[in-house]
C-alpha positions as CSV (number, residue, x, y, z in Angstrom):
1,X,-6.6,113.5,-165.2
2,X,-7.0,116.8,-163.8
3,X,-10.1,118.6,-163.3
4,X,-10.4,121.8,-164.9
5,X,-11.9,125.1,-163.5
6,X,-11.1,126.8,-160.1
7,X,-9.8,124.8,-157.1
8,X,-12.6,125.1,-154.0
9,X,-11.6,127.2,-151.5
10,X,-10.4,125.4,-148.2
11,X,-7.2,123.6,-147.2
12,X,-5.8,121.1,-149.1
13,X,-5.7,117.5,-148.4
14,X,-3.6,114.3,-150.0
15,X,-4.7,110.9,-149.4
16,X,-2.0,109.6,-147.6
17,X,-2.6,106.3,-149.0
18,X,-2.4,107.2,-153.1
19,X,-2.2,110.7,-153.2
20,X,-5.0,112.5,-154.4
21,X,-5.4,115.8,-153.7
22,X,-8.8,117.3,-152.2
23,X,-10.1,120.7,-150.9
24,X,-11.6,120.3,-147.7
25,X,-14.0,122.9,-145.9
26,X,-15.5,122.7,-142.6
27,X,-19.0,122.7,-141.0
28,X,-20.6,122.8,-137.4
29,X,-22.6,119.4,-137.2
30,X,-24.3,118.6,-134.1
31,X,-23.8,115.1,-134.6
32,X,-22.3,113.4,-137.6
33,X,-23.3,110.3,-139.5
34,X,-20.0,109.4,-139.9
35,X,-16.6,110.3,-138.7
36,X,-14.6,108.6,-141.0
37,X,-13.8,110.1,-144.8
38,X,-13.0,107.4,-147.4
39,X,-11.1,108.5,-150.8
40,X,-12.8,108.1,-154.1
41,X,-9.6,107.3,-155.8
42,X,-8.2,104.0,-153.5
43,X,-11.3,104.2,-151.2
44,X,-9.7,104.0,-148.1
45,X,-10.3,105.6,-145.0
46,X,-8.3,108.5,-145.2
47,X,-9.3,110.8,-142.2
48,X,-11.4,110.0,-139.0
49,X,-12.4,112.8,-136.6
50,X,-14.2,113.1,-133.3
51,X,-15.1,116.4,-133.3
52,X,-18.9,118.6,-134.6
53,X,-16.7,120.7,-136.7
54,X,-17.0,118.1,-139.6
55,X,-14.9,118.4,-142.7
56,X,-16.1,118.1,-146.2
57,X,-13.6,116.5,-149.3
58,X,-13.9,117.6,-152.7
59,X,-11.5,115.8,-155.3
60,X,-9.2,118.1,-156.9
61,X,-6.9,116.0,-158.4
62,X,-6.3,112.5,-159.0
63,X,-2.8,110.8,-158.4
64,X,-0.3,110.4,-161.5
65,X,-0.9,107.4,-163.5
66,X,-4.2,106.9,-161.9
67,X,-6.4,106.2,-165.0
């Protein structure tokens, strides 16, 4: 089920493992907890970086059929 309202600003991302699509923005970190993003949806990891500009996911949408 879609979310309703306006779309974040930022790029947009799908899960390459079921789909979903997020928003993603970016921040300067000095050092990051984690450099791995795992989706909400299938809860994989879905991105890793190695990098302080550190990328934030917001869920947009979920995959079809994903109830």
């Amino acid at each position: 089920m879609p979310l309703t309202g306006s779309v974040s600003k930022g790029r947009n991302f799908f899960c390459p493992h079921c789909g979903a699509l997020y928003a993603v923005t970016y921040s300067q970190s000095p050092r990051s907890e984690s450099n791995t993003a795992k989706c909400v949806v299938c809860l994989q990891i879905m991105d890793k970086w190695d990098s302080t500009n550190v990328p934030a996911y917001k869920l947009v949408q979920r995959p079809e059929g994903d109830d």
